[in-house]
C-alpha positions as CSV (number, residue, x, y, z in Angstrom):
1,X,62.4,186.9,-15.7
2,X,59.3,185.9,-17.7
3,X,56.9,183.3,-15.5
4,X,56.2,182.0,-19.5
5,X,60.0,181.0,-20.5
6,X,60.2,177.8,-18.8
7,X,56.8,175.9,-19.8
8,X,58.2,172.5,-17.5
9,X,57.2,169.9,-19.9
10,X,56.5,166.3,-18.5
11,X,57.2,162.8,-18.8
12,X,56.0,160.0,-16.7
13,X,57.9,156.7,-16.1
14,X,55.6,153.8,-14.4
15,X,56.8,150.2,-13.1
16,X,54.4,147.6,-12.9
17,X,54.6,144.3,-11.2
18,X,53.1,141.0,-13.2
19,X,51.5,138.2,-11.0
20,X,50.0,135.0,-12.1
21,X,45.8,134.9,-12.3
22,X,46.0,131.8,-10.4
23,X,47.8,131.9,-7.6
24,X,48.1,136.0,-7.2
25,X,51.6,135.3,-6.8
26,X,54.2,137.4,-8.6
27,X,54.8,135.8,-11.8
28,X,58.8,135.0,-11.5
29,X,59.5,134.6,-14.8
30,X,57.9,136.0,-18.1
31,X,56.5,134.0,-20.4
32,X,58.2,133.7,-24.1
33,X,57.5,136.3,-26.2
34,X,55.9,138.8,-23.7
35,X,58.1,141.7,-23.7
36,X,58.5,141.2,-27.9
37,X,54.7,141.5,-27.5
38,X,55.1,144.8,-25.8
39,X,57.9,146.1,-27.7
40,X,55.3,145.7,-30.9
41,X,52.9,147.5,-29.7
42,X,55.0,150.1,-27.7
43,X,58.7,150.1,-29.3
44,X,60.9,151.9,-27.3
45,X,57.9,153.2,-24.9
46,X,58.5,149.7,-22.7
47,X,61.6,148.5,-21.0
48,X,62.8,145.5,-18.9
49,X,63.2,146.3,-15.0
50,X,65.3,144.9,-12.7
51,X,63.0,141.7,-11.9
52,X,61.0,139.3,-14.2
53,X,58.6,140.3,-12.6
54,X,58.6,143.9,-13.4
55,X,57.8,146.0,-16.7
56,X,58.4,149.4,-17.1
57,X,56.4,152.0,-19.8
58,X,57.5,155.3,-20.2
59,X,55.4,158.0,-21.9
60,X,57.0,160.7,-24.6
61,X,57.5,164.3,-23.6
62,X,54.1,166.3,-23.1
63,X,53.2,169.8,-23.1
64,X,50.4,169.2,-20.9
65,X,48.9,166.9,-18.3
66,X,46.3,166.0,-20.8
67,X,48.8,164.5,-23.3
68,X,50.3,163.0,-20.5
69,X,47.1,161.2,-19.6
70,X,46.2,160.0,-23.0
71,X,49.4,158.4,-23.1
72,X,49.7,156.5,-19.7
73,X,46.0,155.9,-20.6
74,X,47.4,153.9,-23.2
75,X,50.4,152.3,-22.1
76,X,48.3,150.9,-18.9
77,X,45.9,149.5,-21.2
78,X,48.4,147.7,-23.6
79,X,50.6,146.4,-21.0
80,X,47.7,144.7,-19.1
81,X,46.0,143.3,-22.4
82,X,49.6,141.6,-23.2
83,X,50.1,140.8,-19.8
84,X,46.3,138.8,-20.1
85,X,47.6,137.5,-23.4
86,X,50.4,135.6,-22.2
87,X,48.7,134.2,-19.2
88,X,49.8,136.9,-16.5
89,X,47.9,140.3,-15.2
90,X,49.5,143.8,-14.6
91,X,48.8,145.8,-11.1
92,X,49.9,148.9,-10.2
93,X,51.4,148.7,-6.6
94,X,54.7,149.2,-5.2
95,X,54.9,145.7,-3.3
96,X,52.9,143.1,-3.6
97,X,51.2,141.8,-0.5
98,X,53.5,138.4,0.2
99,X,56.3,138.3,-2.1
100,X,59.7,137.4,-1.0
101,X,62.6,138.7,-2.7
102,X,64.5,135.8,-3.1
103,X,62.3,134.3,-5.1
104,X,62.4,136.1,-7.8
105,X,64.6,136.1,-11.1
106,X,66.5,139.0,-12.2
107,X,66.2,139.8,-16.2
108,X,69.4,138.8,-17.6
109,X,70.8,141.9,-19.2
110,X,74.0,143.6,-18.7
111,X,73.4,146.7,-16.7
112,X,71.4,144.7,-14.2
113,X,73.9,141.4,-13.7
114,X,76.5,144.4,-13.3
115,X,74.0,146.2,-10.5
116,X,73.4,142.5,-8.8
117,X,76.7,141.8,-8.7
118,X,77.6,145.4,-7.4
119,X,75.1,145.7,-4.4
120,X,74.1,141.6,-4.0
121,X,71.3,141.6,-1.5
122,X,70.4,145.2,-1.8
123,X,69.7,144.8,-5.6
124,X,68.1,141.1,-5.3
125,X,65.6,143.2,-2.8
126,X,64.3,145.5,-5.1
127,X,60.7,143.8,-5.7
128,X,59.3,147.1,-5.6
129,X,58.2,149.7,-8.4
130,X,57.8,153.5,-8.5
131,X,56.5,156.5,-10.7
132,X,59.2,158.9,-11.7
133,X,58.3,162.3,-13.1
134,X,60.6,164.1,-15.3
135,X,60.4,167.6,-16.1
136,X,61.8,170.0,-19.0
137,X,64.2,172.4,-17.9
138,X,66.8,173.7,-20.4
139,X,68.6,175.5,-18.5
140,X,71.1,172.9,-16.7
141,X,71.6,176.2,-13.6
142,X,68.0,176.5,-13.0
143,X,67.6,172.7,-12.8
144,X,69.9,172.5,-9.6
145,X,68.7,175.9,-8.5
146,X,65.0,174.4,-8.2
147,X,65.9,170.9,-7.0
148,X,67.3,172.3,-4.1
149,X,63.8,174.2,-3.4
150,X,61.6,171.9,-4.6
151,X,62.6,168.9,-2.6
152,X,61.1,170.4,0.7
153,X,57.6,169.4,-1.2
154,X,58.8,165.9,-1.5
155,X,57.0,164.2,1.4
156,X,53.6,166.0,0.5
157,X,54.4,163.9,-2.6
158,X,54.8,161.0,-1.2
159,X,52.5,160.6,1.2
160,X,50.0,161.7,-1.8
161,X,50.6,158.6,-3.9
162,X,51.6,155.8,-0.9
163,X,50.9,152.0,-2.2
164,X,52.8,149.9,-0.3
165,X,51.5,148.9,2.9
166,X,52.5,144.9,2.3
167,X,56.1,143.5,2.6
168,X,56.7,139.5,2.6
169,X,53.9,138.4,3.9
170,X,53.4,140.9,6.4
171,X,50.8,144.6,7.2
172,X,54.1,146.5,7.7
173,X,52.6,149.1,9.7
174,X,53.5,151.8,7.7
175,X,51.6,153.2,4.0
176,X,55.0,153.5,2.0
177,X,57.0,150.6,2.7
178,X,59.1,151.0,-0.9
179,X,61.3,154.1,0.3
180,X,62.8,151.8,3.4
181,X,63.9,149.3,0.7
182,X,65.3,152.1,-1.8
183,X,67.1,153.6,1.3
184,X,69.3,151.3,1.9
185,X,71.1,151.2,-1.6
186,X,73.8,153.7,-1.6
187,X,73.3,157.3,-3.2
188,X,69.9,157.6,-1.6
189,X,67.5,159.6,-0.1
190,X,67.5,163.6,-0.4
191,X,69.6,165.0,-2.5
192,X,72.5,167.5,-1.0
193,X,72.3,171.1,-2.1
194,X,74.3,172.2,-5.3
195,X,75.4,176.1,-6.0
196,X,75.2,175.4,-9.7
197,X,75.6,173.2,-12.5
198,X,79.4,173.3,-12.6
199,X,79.0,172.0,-8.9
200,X,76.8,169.3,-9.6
201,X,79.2,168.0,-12.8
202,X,82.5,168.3,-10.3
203,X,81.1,166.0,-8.0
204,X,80.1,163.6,-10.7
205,X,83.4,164.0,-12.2
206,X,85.3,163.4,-8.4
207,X,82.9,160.3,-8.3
208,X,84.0,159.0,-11.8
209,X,87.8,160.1,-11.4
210,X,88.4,157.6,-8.6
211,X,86.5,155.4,-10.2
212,X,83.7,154.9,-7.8
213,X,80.3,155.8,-9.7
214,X,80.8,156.4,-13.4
215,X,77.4,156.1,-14.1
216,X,75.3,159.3,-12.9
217,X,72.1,157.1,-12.8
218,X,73.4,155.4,-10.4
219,X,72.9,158.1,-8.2
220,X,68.8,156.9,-6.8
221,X,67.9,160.3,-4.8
222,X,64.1,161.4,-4.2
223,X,65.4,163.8,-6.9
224,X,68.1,164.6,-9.3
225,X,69.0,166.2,-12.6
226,X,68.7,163.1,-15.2
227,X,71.3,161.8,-16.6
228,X,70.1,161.4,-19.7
229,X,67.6,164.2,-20.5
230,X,67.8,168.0,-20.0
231,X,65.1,167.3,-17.1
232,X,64.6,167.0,-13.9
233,X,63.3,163.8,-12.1
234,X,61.3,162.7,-8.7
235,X,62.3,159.1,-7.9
236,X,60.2,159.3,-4.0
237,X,56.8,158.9,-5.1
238,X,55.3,154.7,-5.0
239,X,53.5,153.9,-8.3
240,X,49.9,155.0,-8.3
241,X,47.3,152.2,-8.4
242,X,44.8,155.0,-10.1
243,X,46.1,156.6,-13.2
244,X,44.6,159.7,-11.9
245,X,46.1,160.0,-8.8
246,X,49.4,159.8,-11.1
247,X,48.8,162.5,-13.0
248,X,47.9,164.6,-9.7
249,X,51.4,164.1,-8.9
250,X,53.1,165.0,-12.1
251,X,50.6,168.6,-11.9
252,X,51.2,169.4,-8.5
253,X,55.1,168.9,-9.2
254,X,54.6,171.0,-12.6
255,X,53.0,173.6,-10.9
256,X,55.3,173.4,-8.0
257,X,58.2,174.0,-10.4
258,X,56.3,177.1,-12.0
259,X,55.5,178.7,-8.9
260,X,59.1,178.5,-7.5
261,X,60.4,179.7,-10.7
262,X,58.1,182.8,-10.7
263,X,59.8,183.5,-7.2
264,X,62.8,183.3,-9.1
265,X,61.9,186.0,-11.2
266,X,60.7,188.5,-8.3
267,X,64.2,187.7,-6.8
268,X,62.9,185.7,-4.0
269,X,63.1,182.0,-3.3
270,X,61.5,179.2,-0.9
271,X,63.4,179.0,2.5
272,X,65.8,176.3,2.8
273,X,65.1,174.1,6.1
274,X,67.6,171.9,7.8
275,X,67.6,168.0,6.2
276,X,66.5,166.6,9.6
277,X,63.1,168.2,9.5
278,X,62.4,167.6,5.7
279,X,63.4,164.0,6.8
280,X,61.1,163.9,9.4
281,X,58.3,165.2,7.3
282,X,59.5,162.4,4.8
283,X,59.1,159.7,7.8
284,X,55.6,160.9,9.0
285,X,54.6,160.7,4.9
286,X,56.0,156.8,4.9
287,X,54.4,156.1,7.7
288,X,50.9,157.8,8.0
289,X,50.8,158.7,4.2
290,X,47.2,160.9,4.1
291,X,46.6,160.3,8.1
292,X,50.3,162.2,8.4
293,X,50.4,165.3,10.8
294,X,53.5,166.9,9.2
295,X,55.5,169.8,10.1
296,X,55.0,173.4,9.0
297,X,58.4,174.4,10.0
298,X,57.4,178.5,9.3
299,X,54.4,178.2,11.7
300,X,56.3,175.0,13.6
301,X,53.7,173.2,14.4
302,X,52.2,170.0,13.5
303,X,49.2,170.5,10.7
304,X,46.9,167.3,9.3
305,X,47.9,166.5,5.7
306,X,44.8,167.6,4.4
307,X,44.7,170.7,5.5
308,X,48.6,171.3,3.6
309,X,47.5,170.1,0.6
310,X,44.4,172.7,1.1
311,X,47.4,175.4,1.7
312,X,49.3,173.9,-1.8
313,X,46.2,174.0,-3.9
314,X,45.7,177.5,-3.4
315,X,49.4,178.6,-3.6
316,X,49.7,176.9,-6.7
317,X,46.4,177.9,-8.0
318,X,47.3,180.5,-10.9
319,X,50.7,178.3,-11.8
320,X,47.7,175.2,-12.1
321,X,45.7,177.1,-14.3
322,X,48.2,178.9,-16.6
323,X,49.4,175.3,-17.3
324,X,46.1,173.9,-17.9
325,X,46.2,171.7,-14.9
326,X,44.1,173.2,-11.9
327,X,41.5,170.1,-12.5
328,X,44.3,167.9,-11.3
329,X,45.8,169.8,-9.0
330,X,42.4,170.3,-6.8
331,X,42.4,166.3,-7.2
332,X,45.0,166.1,-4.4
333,X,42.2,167.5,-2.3
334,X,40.1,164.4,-3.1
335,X,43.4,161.9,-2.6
336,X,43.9,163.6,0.6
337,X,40.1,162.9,2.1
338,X,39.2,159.8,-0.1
339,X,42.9,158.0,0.5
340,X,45.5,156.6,-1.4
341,X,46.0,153.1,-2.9
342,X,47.7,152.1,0.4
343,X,44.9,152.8,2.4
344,X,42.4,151.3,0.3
345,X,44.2,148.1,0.2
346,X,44.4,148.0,3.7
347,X,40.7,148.2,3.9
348,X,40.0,145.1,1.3
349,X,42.3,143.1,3.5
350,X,41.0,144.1,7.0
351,X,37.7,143.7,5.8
352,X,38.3,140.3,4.5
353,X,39.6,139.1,8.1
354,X,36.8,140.7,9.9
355,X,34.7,138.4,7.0
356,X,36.4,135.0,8.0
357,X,39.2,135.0,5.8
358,X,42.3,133.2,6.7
359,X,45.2,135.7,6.5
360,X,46.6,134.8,3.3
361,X,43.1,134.6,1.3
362,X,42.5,138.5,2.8
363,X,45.9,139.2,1.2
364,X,44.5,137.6,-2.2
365,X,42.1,139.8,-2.0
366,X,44.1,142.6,-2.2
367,X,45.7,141.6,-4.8
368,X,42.3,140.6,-6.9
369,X,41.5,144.2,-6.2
370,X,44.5,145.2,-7.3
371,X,44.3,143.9,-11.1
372,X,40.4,145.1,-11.0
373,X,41.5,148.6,-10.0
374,X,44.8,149.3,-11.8
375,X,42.4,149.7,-15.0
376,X,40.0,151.8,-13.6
377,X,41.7,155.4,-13.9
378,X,39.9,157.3,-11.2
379,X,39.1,155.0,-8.2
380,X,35.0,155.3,-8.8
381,X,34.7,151.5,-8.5
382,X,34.3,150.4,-5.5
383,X,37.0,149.8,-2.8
């Protein structure tokens, strides 16, 4: 099997959250004419999300990470000049710092009064947003092949692109609080290993037969086949507050894909490890994100994030650079040392209490950094 048949093209979906410029609260209800705005500019590139509160840009399907970042280049920058337009800004976080759920107002549209009604609180609670990566694979076997293989990298991931340290009010303790809310809708977490494609359709058939989920997006793991493009999609990462960091992601799981794929064509294949201890590397990426000591289960023993992503960059290294991505890829390395958005924020607010601030004003300021930041596409301004 040819390493050059399967070229894993990508496509990046990114939610954003809107807040008001006054009060840095989130802005529960758009103003008139703001998502015709985007829709303009953007057509079918922009979408509602669950919450007023939330927009969603997708980009088109790219050969390369360097379309990829042209486009999300783009969309960032035409979602936060209509956001400014209509009296709102754009930030790039996956909670905000003091929200509370119930305050917000669902967009009124079919699918999502059908999902409120469905999961009540569950739904209501989703004041959160993500970055979900799709890749290219035409042949529907391999894409369930490679999801079971690739979803031992998932908490590297994760912990890689953590921005949610902030839930109602509160420092929650842990980098990523977004996967604890996602969890606890139904059809969550890691996905359950499939022998092929005709395994993967009979379940979705059983679950549609009796009725229960006739919808295959309805099915929210860390990763699944899509079901609506010939791809498959990572749902675990939080939303990047640095465009760059972003497109790190989408290269490392590009090149992840490759390099498992080339194992498939010397008839060899990453070990399978028990769900527990994938789980538990999941937890430690939640909770630590790049401070995480996670488990190298072949040498079993505990080993610093940094030093793993070290190990991937090199693994990956002639997948990277046949697909024109190594630049991005050794970019984790940077991520890993220089921290994530999570981490960062943490340090604007601590710093503003150790300055005086009353607890809510250091939580403004993370937010003010926020909006400053989610245009800046590398993290080179200062934290």
């Amino acid at each position: 099997m040819s390493i050059e048949k399967e070229t894993f093209s990508i496509g990046i979906e990114e939610e954003y959250l809107l807040v008001d410029p006054e009060t840095r609260a989130l802005a529960t209800r758009q103003p008139a004419g703001f998502m015709a705005h985007c829709k303009e500019i953007l057509g079918d590139k922009v979408t509602h999300e669950f919450l007023q509160a939330q927009v969603e840009i997708g980009t088109g399907v790219c050969a390369t990470i360097g379309e990829a970042r042209e486009e999300i280049r783009m969309l960032r920058g035409a979602i936060a000049e209509a956001a400014t337009a209509h009296g709102m800004r754009m930030i790039a976080a996956s909670s905000h710092p003091w929200a509370h759920w119930k305050e917000q107002e669902p967009v009124d549209m079919e699918r999502y009064r059908i999902l409120g009604a469905e999961h009540r609180s569950l739904a209501r609670r989703m004041a959160i947003c993500g970055m979900h990566v799709h890749a290219g694979i035409a042949d529907p076997n391999l894409r369930v092949d490679l999801m079971s293989q690739v979803s031992y990298f998932m908490p590297h991931l994760l912990a890689l692109s953590t921005s949610s340290p902030f839930w109602e009010g509160h420092d929650t303790g842990l980098k990523a609080f977004r996967p604890i809310i996602i969890g606890d809708l139904p059809r969550s977490g890691l996905p359950e290993v499939f022998e092929s494609w005709n395994d993967w359709n009979e379940m979705l058939e059983i679950l549609s037969d009796t009725g229960m989920v006739k919808d295959p997006t309805r099915i929210w793991w860390d990763i699944r086949p899509s079901g609506k493009h010939p791809t498959l999609e990572i749902r675990i990462c939080d939303i990047c507050t640095w465009s760059e960091d972003g497109l790190t992601i989408a290269a490392l799981y590009q090149s992840i894909l490759a390099f498992l794929y080339h194992l498939r064509g010397e008839n060899q294949r990453w070990r399978s490890y028990r769900q527990i201890l994938v789980l538990e590397n999941k937890w430690r990426a939640q909770r630590y994100g790049i401070e995480a000591e996670m488990g190298d289960f072949g040498k079993r023993k505990l080993v610093p994030l940094p030093d793993l992503i070290d190990e991937l960059v090199e693994l990956l290294r002639p997948h990277a650079e046949r697909l024109g991505c190594i630049e991005e890829v050794e970019h984790a390395r940077v991520i890993a040392r220089r921290g994530t958005s999570a981490d960062h924020q943490l340090r604007v607010y601590n710093a503003a209490l150790a300055g005086g601030a009353a607890d809510h004003d250091a939580q403004i300021a993370v937010v003010d950094w926020l909006i400053e930041q989610t245009v800046t596409p590398d993290g080179s301004a200062p934290a």
